[in-house]
LUMVEXNU-308721 format. One record per residue (C-alpha): residue number from 1; x, y, z. Coordinates in Angstrom, 1 decimal. Each point is the difference from the previous one (the first is absolute). Layout:
<sites>
pos_east_north_up
NUM_X_Y_Z
...
</sites>
This chain:
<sites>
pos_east_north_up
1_-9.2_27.3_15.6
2_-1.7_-1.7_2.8
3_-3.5_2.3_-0.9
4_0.1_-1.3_-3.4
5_0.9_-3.5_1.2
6_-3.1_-0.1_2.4
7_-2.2_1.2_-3.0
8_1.2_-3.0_-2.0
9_-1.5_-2.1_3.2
10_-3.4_2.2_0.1
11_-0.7_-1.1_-3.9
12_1.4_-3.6_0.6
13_-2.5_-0.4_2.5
14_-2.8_1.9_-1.3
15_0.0_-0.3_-3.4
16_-2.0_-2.9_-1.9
17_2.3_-1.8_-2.4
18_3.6_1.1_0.4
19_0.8_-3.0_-2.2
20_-1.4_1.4_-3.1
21_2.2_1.3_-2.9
22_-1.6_2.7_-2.0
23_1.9_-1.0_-2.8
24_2.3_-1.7_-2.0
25_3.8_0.9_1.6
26_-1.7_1.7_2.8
27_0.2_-1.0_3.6
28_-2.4_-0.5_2.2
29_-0.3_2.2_3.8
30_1.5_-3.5_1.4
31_2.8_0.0_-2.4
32_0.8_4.0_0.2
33_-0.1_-0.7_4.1
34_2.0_-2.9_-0.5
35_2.1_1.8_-2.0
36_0.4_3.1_2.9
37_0.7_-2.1_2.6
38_3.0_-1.5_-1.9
39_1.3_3.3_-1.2
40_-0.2_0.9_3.6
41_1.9_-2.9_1.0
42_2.6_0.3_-2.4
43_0.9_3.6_0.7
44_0.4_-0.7_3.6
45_2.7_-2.4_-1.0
46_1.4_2.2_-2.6
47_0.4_2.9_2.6
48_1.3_-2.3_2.9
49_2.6_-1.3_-2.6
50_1.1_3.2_-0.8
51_0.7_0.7_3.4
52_2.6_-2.7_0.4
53_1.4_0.4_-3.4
54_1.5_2.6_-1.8
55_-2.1_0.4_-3.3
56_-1.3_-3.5_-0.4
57_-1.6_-0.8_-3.6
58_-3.5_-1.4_1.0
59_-1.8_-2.8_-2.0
60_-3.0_1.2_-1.6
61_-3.2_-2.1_1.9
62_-1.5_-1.7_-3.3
63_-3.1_1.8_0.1
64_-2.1_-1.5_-2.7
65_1.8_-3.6_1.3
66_-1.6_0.4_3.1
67_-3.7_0.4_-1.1
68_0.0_-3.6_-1.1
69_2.9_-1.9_1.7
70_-1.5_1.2_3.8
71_-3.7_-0.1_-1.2
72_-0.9_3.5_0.7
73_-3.4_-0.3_-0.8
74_-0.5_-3.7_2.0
75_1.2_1.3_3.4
76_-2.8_1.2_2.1
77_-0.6_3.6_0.5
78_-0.4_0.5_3.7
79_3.5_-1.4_0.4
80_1.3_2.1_-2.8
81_-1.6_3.1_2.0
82_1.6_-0.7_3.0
83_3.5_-0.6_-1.5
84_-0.3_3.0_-2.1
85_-0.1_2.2_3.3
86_2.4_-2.1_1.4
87_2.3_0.9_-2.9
88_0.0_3.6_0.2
89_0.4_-0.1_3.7
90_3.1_-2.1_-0.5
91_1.2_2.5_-2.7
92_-1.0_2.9_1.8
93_1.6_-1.3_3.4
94_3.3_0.1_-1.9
95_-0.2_3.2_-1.5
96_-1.3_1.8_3.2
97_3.2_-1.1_1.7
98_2.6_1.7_-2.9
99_2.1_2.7_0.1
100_0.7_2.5_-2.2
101_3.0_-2.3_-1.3
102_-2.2_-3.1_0.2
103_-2.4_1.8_-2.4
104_3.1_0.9_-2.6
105_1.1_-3.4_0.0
106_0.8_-0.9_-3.9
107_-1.6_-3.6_-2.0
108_0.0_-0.9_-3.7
109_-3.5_-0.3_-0.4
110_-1.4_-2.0_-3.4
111_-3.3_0.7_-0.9
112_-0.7_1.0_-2.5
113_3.4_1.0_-0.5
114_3.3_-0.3_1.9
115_0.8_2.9_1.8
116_1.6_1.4_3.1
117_-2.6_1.0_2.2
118_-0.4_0.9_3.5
119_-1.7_-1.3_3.2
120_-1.9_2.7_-0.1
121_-1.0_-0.2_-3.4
122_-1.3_-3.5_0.9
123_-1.8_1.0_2.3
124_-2.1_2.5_-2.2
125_-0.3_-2.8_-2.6
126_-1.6_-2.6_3.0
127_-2.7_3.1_0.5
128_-0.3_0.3_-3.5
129_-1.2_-3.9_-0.5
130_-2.3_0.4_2.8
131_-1.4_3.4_-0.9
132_-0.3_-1.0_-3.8
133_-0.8_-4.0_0.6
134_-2.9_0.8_2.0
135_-1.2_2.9_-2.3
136_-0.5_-2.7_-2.4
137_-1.3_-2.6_2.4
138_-3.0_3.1_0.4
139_-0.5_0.4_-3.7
140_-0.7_-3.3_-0.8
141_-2.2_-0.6_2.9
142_-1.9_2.9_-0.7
</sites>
């Protein structure tokens, strides 16, 4: 998680115009690091919140609400590369220090359907965003 979150900061940095969408309904790099960094975020709340509370029913993060209400592609890359890294440190801080109970904990999680998942399971699904997120990120900037 934190490899994938410091290549998210290598392309925001390097790359030419990580504004750019390819195309219509497609984000741009900024928005899909945007994007990351709030997944990231969320998660770490979502696991915390399971730790205190027995099977807490999370509220989905309003994805596509985001994009436009926190004007993913206006904020400025070098800031959205450092908090990106700074997210999965967060997240990853709190999921180096669980234990094998911490890591069963139970959450209704809603996207894109309500189910009963676990911490671990959220976990995988953070990794997932970043590993898939920035797969497209290095597509379009191909």
């Amino acid at each position: 998680m934190r490899a994938g979150a410091d290549d998210f900061a290598v392309v925001l940095r390097s790359a030419a115009d990580v504004r750019r969408r390819p195309g219509d309904g497609v984000w741009s790099p900024l928005e899909y690091s945007s994007h990351v960094r709030d997944v990231l975020l969320s998660q770490r709340e979502r696991v915390l919140l399971a730790q205190r509370v027995d099977t807490p029913d999370c509220v989905p993060m309003g994805v596509d609400d985001r994009v436009e209400r926190e004007g993913y592609n206006e904020q400025e890359p070098e800031a959205v590369a450092r908090q990106i890294t700074d997210a999965a440190l967060l997240l990853a801080t709190v999921l180096d220090r669980l234990d094998d109970a911490g890591w069963q904990r139970r959450l209704i999680y809603n996207y894109p359907a309500s189910a009963e998942r676990s911490v671990r399971w959220v976990a995988m699904h953070a990794l997932h965003e970043v590993r898939h997120h920035l797969m497209d990120v290095r597509r379009q900037l191909a």
